[in-house]
N, C-alpha and C positions, 0 to 999 in steps of 0.2 A: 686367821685361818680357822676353816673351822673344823668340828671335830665330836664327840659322838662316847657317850660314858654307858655305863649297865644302866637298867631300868630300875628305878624308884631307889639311888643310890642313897643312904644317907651318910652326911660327915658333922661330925659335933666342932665345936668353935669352943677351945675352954673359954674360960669367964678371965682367967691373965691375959690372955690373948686382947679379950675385948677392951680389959680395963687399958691395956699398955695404947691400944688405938686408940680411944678415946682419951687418955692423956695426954698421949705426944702430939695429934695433928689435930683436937678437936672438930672432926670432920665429922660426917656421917657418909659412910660408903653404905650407896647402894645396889644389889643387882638385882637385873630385871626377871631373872631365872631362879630366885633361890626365893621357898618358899619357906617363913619363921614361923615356929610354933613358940608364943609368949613363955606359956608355962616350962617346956622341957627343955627352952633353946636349942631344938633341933633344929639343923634346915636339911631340907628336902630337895633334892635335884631327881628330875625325872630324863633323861636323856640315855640313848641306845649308846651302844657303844660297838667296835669292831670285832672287841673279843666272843662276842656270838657267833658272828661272821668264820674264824680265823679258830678261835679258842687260845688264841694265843695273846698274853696282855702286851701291849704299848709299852716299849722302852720308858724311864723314869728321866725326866728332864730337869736336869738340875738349876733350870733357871726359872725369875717366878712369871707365872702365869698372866697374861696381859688386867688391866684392871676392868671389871666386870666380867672373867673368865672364870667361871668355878674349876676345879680340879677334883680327881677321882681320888685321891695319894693324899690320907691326909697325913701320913708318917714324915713327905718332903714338905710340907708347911716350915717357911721358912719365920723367924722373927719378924713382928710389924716392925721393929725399927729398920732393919734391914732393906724391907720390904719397899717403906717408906723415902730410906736414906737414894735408892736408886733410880726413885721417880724427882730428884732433885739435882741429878746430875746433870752437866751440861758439857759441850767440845771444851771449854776453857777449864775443863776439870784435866784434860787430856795434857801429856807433858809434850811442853815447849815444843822440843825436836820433830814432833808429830802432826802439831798444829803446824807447823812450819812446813812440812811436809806437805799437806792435806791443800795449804793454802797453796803452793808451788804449782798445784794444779791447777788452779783457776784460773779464766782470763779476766781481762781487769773489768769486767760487767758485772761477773759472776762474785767477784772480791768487795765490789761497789755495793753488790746486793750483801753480803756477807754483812757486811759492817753497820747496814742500817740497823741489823736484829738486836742487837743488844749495846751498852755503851762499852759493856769489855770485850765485844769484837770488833766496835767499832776502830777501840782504842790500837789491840795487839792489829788488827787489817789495815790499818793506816799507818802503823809504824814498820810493819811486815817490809824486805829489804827486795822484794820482787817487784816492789812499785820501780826502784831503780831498772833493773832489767825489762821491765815492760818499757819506760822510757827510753835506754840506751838503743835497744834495740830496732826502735821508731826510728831513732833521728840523733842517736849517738849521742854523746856529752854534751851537753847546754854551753852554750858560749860563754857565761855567769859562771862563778865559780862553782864548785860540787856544793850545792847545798847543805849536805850533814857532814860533809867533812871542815868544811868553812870554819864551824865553832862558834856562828854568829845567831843567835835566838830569833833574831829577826828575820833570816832568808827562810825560803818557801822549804816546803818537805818537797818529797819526789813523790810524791800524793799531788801534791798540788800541781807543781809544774806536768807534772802528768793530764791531769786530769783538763788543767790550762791550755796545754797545746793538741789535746784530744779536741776542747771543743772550737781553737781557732782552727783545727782542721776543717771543718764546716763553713768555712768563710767564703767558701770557692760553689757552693752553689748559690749563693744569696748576689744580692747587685752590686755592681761595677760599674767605674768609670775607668775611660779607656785617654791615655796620655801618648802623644803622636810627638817623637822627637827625632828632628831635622837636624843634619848636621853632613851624614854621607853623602859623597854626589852620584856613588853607584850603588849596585846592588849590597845586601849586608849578606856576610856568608857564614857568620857565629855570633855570635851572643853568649856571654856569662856572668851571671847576677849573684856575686859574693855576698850571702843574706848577713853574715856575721860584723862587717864592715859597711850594711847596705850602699853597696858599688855596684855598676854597671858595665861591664866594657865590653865592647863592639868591632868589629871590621869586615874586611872585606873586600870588591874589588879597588879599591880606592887606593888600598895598602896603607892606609891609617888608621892605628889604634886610638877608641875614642873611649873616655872616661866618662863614666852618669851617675848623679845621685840617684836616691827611689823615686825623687820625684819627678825628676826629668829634666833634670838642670844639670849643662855640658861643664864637666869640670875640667878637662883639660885633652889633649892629644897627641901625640907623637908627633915625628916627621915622619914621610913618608918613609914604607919600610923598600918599597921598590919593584913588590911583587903583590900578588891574590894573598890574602890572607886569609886563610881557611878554618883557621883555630884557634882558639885563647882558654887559657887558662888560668885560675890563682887562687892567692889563699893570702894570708895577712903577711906572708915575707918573701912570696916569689909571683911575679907575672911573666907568662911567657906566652910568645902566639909564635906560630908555623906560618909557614911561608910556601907560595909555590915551587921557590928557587931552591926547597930541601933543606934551610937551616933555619934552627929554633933560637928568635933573639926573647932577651931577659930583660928585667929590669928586679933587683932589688928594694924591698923596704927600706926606706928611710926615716931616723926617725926621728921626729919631733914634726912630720909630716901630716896633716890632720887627714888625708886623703891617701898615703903611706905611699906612692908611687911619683917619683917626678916624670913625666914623660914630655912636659915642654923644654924643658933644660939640655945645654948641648951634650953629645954624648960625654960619657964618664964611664973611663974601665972598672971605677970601685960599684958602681949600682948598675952599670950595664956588660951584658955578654952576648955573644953568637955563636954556638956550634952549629959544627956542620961534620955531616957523615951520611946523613940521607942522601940516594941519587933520584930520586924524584918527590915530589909537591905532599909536605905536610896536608893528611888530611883528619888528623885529628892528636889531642894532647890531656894528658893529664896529673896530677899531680898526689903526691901525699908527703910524708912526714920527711921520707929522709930520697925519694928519687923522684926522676920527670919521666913518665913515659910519653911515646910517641911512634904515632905509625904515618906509613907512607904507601906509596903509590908504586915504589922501590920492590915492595912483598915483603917487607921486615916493619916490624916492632922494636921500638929500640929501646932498652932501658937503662938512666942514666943517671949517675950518683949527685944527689946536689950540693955535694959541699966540693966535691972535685970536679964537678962540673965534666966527666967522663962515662964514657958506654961502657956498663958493667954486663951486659946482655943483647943478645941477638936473635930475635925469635924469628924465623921464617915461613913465610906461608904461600902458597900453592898462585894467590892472585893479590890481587890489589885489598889492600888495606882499609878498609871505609871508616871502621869505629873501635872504639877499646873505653875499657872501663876496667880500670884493678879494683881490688880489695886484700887488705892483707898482704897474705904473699903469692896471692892468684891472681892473675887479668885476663878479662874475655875479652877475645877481639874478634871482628869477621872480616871475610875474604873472600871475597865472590859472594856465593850466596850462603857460603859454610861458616860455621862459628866455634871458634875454638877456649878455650881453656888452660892455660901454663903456670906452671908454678917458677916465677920469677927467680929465686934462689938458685936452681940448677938448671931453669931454664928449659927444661922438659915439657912437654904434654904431656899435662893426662885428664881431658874429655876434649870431647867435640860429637859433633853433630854437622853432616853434612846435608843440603837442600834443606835448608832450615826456610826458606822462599822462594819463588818461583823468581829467577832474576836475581840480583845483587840485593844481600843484606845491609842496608845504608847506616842502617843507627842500632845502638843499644843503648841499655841502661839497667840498672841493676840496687835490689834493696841494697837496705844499711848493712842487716847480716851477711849479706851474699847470698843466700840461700836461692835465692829468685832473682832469674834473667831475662828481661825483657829484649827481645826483638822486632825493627819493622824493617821492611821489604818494599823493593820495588813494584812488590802484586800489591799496594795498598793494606797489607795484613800485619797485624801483631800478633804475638805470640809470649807466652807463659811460660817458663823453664822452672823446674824444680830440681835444686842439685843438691846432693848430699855432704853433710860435712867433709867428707876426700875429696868430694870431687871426680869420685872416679866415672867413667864415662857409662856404668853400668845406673849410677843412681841420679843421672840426668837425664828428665821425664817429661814429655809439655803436658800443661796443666790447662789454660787455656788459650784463643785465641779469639781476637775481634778483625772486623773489618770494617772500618769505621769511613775508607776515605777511597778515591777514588783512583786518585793517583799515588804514586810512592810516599812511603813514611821517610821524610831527609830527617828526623830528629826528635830522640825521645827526653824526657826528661822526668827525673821519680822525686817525688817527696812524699810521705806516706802520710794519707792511702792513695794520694793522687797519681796516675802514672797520664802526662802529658806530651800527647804529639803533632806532629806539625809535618804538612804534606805540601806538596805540589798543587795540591787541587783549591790552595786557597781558607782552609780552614782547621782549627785546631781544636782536637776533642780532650776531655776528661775522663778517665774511667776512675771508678773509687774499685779499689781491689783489696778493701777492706775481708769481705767476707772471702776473698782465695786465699790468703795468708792465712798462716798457721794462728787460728784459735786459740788452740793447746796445743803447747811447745813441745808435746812429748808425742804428739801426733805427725801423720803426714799428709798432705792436701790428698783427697781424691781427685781422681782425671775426671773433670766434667764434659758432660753430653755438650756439641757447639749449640745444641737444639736450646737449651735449657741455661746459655749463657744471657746475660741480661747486657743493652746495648751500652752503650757511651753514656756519661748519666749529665753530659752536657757537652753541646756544640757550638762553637763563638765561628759566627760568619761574620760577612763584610770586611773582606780583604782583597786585594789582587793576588795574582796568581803564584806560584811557587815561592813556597815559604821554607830555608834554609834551614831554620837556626831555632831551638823553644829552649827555655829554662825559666824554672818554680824557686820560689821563697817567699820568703817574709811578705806573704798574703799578696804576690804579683805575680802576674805571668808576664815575663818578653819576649818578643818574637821578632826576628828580623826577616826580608825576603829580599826579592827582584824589585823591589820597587823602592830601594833603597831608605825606608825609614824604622826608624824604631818603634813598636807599638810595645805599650806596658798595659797591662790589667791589674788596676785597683782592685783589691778587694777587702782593701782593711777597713772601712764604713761599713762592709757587709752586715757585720755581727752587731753595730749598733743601730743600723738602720731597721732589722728585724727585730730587734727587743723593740723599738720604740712603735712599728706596724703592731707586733704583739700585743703591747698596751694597748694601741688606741682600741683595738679588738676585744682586749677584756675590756675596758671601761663599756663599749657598747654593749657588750652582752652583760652586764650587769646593773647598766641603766636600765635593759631589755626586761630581767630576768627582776626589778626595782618595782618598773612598771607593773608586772605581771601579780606581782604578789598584791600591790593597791590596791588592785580590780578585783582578786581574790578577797582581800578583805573587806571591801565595798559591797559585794555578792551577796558574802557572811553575814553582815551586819544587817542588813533589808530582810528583815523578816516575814516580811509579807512584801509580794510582787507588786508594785504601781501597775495599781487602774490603767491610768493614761494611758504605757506602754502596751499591754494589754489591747485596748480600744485601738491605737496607731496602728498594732499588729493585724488585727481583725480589718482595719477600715485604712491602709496603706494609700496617703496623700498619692504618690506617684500612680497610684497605680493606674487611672483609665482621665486621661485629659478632658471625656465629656461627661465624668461624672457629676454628681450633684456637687461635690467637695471643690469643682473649680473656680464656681461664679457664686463670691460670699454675696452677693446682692439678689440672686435668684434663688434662693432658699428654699425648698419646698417645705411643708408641714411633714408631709411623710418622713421625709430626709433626718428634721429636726428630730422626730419622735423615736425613729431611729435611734441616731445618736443619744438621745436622752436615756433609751432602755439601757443601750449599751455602758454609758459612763454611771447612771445615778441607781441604784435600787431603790425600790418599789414604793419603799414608805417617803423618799423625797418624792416619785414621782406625781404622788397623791396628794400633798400638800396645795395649800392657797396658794401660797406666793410662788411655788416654783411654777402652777397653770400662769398668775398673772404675768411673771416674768420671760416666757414665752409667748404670750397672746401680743404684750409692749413690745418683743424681739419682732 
């Protein structure tokens, strides 16, 4: 900042002063404004100041003065070592609790960029306990044991695996192959791809649950259940799917199962169940740690204990049931076109948003934290919720919206930063919603302009028409439809097919950039320009087909002498034998 002293000020520098800096940092500090007199070691500053202006002097600052800034005070001359000791300070001088602090703030870009500066913030930024929460928060607890809690030297930090599954998130715009699996004779109406156990299980009109590896190999099926099956759901010790006819059958983990579920084996009350309590058609289910939820057609939600296998909850709504998603102790569901919010425990509402779409709200889906609610609609529209840790209906906000499709969105599905849908109209899009989620954890998204929303950042066509059913993982997308088969999208060659595009692209540009430097020093080295080149340049073979240059047998003398002047100077052309050697030509 600058700043403005008396006219023709002088301040004296003792000779301790001098000796102690020239001791301690053998530097030479110089500025560009102070003028030295050898003999009397005075310096000279010439600069105005305010107190002409004002007559009043400048507050005294007790901190020192930046380096190459002279000062009017030379009473606050502080110690050179002092002086010194502060230009060597750094953040890792700062205690613990603070840098902990400071870092808390940063998203993991900004943390990435931290650490490259020095190797002791490399060190304290990679050991920093936020890399856990940047991860959990993604994508929740790794199916692998906790890395630092293990005790084992050899598993990854939460650095890594962060940093690992940040960039197989990227896998999903790179190339795919697409796996077509036959098995249903009708339409498929769910799909759920257990990434943890990489499973696949299917159904639909058929009323047969159907079992898939990732790669597309039929492990095994039910009997028929006897009705539409609308819904499936699981996790490594419960599968259960919905039925038209209102009840939700189960199957149990079995273990020593490599596949965890028997569903060819005849029924068994120890690994299988049926409730029933819904009066109309399961159209959707879901699962967590200790209950099953499920909604219907009925207008209720039901939610139900899993180890007693009974309705601990009755949530009611105004129409028909389309979709639900818990977390925690909260699950969004919609109904008609409204979307609601309850807290499971007592069973209550507390948020909703009514006309959340023009027409029936068919699907949601919803981040790891809950924070963000995804919605799509019969108007072909998605939509963005922001809810606040309560929940309460004051701090649920849309954030954004696409329109990506044509016909109705029947089904969303999230894996971050991916939010993936699947419509009616035959085609499933991508959006990365990377940058609307929370940056900094300590912020809240702004409402963006629709003008200034950026589209789908990729759209997979070549399909038949109305597509039921989408779910993401473990670098695949499945999708089921009307046309009864299973499609999967590849995409775990993505990330090695683009490193190896990569390569071939540096090696060309560096054979390019190989080249370029040879000719350069080819250039360098020719100290003097070739004649020849020269003459070529002046007398260009191509250039007129009836010149003298085409018919070497019609020669002319003028032609030759030409040429002569141009390739030989003066003193060859004067000689004997260069005349006899053209009189012979």
């Amino acid at each position: 900042m600058a700043f403005e002293c008396q006219k023709t000020t002088e301040v004296a520098l003792s000779k301790n002063l001098e000796l102690s800096v020239d001791n301690t940092c053998k530097e030479k500090i110089e500025f560009d404004q102070i003028k030295s007199d050898s003999n009397s070691k005075i310096l000279t500053f010439d600069f105005k100041t305010e107190i002409e202006k004002s007559g009043k002097p400048k507050p005294i600052s007790g901190f020192p003065p930046k380096r190459g800034t002279p000062t009017s005070h030379s009473t606050n001359l502080l110690p050179a070592d002092d002086v010194l000791s502060n230009y060597n300070r750094s953040i890792t001088d700062l205690p613990p609790a603070l840098i902990s602090e400071i870092f808390n703030c940063l998203d993991p870009k900004e943390l990435g960029i931290v650490s490259c500066v020095s190797t002791n913030l490399h060190r304290i930024a990679s050991e920093h306990h936020v890399w856990k929460e940047f991860y959990c928060e993604r994508w929740g607890f790794p199916v692998v044991p906790s890395p630092l809690e293990s005790g084992f030297s050899d598993e990854k930090s939460w650095k890594e695996l962060f940093v690992e599954r940040e960039f197989r998130s990227k896998t999903f715009m790179g190339r795919y192959s697409v796996d077509v699996l036959y098995g249903h004779t009708e339409a498929v109406r769910t799909v759920f791809l257990l990434s943890s156990k990489k499973l696949i299980f299917t159904s639909g009109y058929d009323s047969i649950v159907r079992m898939w590896d990732m790669e597309g190999l039929s492990i095994a099926s039910s009997q028929p259940l006897g009705c539409t099956i609308r819904a499936v759901a699981a996790d490594t010790r419960l599968l259960v799917a919905g039925g038209s006819d209102g009840f939700i059958h189960g199957w149990r983990a079995e273990e020593g199962l490599p596949y965890l579920f028997n569903l060819r084996g005849p029924q068994n009350q120890n690994t299988e169940f049926r409730l029933w309590e819904h009066e109309g058609p399961i159209t959707c289910l879901a699962l967590d740690l200790t209950r099953i939820y499920s909604g219907s057609w009925d207008m209720t939600v039901r939610v139900w204990d899993r180890s007693l296998l009974k309705c601990v909850k009755v949530l009611r709504h105004s129409d028909w049931v389309w979709s639900l998603v818990p977390h925690d102790t909260t699950v969004a569901s919609s109904s008609g076109s409204d979307v609601y919010v309850w807290d499971t425990n007592s069973g209550t509402q507390i948020a909703g948003f009514s006309n959340a779409h023009v027409g029936n709200t068919y699907s949601l889906a919803r981040s790891h934290t809950g924070n963000f609610l995804f919605t799509g609609g019969e108007d072909g529209a998605i939509h963005m919720f922001e809810m606040g840790s309560l929940c309460v209906e004051s701090n649920v906000r849309q954030v954004a919206t696409w329109i990506p499709h044509s016909g109705p969105v029947y089904s969303l599905a999230f894996e971050f930063p991916w939010l993936v849908s699947a419509s009616t109209d035959g085609r499933l899009s991508l959006i990365d919603v990377r940058k609307l989620l929370k940056t900094c954890r300590h912020s809240r998204v702004n409402h963006l302009d629709q003008k200034s929303m950026e589209a789908p950042q990729r759209m997979l066509h070549g399909f038949g028409c109305n597509l039921f059913s989408v779910d993401i993982g473990s670098d695949r997308i499945v999708c089921g439809g009307e046309e009864g088969v299973v499609r999967i999208w590849n995409f775990s060659q993505a990330l090695e097919i683009e490193q190896r595009v990569r390569a071939l692209k540096g090696i060309r540009l560096e054979n390019r950039m190989r080249r370029r430097r040879l000719q350069i020093e080819m250039n360098n080295k020719g100290g003097r320009t070739d004649q020849c080149s020269v003459a070529a340049k002046k007398n260009p073979i191509n250039a007129d087909r009836n010149g003298l240059w085409h018919n070497k047998r019609g020669r002319s003398p003028i032609a030759v002498s030409s040429l002569a002047v141009s390739l030989f100077p003066a003193s060859t052309l004067a000689s004997d034998s260069f005349i006899l050697g053209c009189s012979s030509g």
